[in-house]
N, C-alpha and C positions, 0 to 999 in steps of 0.2 A: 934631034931625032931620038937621039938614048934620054933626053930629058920626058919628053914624051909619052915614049915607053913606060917608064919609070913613073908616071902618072897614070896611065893609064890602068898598071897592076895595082896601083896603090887605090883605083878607085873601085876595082872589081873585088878587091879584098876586102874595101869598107864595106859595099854593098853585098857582096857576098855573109860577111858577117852580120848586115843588118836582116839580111834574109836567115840567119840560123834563130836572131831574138826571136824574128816573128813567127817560128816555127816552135819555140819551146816555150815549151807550158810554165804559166805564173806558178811561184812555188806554195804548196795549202799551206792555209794556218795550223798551228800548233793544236792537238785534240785540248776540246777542255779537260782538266780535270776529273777524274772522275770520284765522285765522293764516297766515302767507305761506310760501308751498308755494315750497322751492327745490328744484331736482333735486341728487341727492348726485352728487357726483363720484366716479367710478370710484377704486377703490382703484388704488396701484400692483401689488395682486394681483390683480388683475383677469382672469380667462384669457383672453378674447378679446384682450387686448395680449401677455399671455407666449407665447401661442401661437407668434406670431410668431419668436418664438427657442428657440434649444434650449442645452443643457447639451454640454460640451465630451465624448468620450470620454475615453476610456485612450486613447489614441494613434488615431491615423489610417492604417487598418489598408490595404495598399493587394496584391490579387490577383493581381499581377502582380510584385512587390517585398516580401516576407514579411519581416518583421522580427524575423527568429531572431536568437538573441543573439549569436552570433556576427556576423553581417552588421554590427547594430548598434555593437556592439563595434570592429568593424572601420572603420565610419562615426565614429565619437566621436575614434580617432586622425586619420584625415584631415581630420576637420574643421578641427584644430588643427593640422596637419603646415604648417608653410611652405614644405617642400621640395616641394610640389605648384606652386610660383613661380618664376618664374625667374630671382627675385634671393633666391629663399630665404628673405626675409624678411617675407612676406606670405600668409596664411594663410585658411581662412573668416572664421575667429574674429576676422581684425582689424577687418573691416567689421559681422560681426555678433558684437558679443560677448557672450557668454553671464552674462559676469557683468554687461552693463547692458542685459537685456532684450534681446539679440539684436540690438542696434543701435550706432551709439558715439559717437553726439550729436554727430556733425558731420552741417553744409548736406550738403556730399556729401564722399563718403572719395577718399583719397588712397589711387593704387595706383602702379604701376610706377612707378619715378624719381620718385615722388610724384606723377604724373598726378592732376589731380581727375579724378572724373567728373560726366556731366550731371545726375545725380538723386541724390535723397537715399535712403541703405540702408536699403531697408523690414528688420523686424524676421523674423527666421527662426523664432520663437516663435508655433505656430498658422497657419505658412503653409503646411502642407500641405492645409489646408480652406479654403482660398480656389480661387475659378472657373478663374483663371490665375495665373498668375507673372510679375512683372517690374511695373512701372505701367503700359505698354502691354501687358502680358497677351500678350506672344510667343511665352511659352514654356507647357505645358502643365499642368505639373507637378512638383513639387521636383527628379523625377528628369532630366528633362530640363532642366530651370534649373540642378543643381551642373554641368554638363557648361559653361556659360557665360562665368563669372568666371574662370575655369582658363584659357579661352585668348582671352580678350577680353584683345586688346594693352596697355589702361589699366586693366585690375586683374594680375592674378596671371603673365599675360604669356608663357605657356606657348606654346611655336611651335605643336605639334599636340597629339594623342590622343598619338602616337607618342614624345615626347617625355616625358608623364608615365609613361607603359610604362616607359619606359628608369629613369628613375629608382625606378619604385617596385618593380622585378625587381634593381637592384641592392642591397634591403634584406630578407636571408635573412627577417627574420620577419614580411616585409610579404607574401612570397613563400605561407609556409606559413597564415598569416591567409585570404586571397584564397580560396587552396585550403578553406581552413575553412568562410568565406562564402558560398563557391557552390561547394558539391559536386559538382555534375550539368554545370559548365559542361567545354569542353575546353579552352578556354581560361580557364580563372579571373583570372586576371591581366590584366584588361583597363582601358582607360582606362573606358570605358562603367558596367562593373563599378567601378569607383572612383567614379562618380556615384551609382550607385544605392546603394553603400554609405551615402555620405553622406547618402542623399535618407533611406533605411532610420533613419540615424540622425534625421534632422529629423522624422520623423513622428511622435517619441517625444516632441517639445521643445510637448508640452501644460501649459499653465497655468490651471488649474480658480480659479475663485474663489468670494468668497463673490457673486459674482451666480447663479452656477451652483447655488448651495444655494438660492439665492432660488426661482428658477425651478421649483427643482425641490420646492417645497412650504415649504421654511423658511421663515419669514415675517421672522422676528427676523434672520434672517443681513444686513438691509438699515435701516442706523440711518432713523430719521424724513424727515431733510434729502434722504438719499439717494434714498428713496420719493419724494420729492416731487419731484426731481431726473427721477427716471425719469418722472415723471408729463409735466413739465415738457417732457423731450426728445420725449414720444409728441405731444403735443398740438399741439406746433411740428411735426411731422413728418419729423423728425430719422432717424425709424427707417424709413421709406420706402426710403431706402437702406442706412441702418445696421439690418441685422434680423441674421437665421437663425446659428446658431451662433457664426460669429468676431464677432458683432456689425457686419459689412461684409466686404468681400474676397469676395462673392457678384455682384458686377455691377459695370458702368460706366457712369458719369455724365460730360455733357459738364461740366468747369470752367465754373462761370456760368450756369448753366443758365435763372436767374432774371434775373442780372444780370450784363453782360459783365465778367470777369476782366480786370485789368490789365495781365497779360502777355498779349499775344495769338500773338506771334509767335516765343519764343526755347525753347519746346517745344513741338509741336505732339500731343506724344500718339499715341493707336493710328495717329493717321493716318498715321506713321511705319513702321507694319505694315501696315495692309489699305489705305492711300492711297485711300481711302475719303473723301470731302470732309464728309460728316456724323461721321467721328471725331475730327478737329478738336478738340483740346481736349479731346478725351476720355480719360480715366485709370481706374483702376480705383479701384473705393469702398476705403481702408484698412479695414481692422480696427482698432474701437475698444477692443479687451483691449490691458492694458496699456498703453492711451495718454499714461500720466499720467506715464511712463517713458521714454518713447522720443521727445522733441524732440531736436531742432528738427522743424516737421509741414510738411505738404505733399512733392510730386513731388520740389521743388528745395531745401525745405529752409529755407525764407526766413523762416520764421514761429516764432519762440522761444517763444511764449508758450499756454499751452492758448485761455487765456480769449480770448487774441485769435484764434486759430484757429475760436474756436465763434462768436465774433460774424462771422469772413470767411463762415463756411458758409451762418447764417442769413440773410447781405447776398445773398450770387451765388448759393447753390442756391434757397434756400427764398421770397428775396423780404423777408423782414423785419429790422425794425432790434430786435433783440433788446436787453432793458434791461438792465442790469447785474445787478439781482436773478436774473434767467432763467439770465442767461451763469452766475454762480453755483452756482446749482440744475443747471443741466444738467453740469456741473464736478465737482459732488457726486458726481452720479450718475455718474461716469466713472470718478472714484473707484475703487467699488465693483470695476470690472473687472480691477481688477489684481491677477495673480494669484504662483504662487510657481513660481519656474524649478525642473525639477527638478533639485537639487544633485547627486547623481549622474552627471548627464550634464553641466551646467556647469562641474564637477570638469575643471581642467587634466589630462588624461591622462596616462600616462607612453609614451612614443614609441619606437619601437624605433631602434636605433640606425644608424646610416649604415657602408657597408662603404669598401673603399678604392677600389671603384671607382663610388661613389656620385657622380654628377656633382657639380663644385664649384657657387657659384652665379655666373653670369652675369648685369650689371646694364647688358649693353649692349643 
């Protein structure tokens, strides 16, 4: 009987247990994983960033200054003539040379009796697309900036207008050139005209690169590093000021804008021009075409090195301590902008000759 029993519990407990399996739920699978969602980063073709810039022309066509080939022509020998000096021996081309990118890799050039000057020679490659001319942006425009250097005391040292007149009417085929130049004028022969000539020819001194093929759809014309580069200088902020065509030479920025500049007081910039107490320190943005060519950087000249140059920007414009990988990449990308002079006008000209009553030169 207690055997029984004793079966009896033992089989309402099995069944009772098999009634609790068949009341509880099979246990879920595990969730899948779930995958981690990054946002992709813009390519460096990205168009809301090339937007921002454009592709170089053919020349920098100017309404008022036609660049007929004669003109030009006419511009390409003055540019190189020394006898536009008053020691004769000092020419456009010595401050900006054609054959090193429009520049001549000194702090600042040496002109009359070897005078320095205060600032370092911005490059004449592409600077007919910039806002102004000069670092303080004095002058308007190429044609009015060659009238400059001619008769600034510490470069080319010319007394007047009148002075280059006299020289350039005593060279027959400087004579009939002029007359070529500007047909419609009654005086062709002018110093003004001898600006514009030059300015005529500077408008032509475009250097296209492979950023320019980039821009303009090529994808491949910009190695990996370089993309990244670009990527690199947009994200910093780089291009805030460095954008639209010449890459800069579109505006001005105070020096330090972030972080006060170390010189405060031995150039003070436009404020030189509009005395204006917010210009202070203010200069005009370079153009970065070509940069990778034309040191030593900055106003004065002071800074030999790129990479150190890009870490000065990113301290005093932008505010950050830029890593060495960045400076790099952005370096890369600078690269890219360099582009090719065109060898026809960098071509040493042939000069027309000097008569016998061609002024001598005077070095006092």
């Amino acid at each position: 009987m207690r055997t029984k029993l004793l079966l009896g519990v033992s089989m309402a407990a099995a069944i009772a247990a098999l009634g609790c399996e068949k009341k509880s739920e099979p246990p879920k699978p595990a969730p899948a994983p779930v995958a981690e969602v990054k946002a992709a980063p813009k390519p460096a073709s990205d168009k809301t960033r090339l937007a921002l810039f454009k592709p170089l022309p053919a020349n920098f066509d100017s309404a008022t200054n036609p660049g007929t080939d004669a003109r030009v022509r006419l511009g390409h020998q003055l540019y190189f003539d020394a006898r536009l000096s008053k020691s004769q021996q000092i020419s456009c081309n010595s401050c900006h040379d054609l054959a090193k990118f429009g520049q001549d890799g000194e702090p600042t050039s040496p002109g009359h009796k070897g005078q320095r000057g205060g600032r370092n020679s911005p490059t004449t490659l592409n600077a007919a697309a910039h806002v102004k001319q000069f670092w303080d942006g004095r002058m308007d425009d190429v044609e009015a900036q060659a009238h400059g250097p001619v008769l600034n005391p510490g470069e080319m040292a010319m007394a007047d207008g009148a002075a280059v007149e006299k020289v350039l009417a005593s060279i027959p085929e400087y004579v009939k050139s002029f007359a070529d130049a500007f047909p419609g004028d009654k005086k062709a022969l002018s110093f003004d005209n001898a600006a514009n000539a030059i300015a005529a020819f500077e408008r032509k001194l475009v250097t296209p690169s492979r950023w320019d093929k980039f821009i303009a759809g090529d994808d491949a014309a910009l190695s990996d590093d370089e993309k990244r580069g670009f990527d690199t200088f947009f994200e910093k902020g780089c291009f805030s000021c460095h954008n639209g065509v010449a890459v800069g030479g579109g505006s001005f920025q105070k020096l330090g804008a972030r972080e006060p500049w170390p010189d405060q007081t031995s150039d003070l910039g436009r404020f030189a021009v509009t005395k204006n107490e917010a210009d202070k320190l203010v200069f005009k943005v370079p153009s970065l075409r070509n940069i990778t060519k034309t040191a030593p950087y900055f106003h004065d000249g002071k800074v030999a090195s790129l990479d150190e140059a890009v870490r000065l920007m990113g301290k005093h414009q932008l505010g950050l301590a830029l890593k060495d990988t960045e400076v790099t990449s952005i370096v890369a990308f600078l690269g890219a902008l360099t582009g090719e002079v065109p060898a026809d006008l960098a071509k040493v000209p042939e000069l027309p000759k000097s008569s016998k009553t061609t002024p001598k030169a005077d070095v006092n």
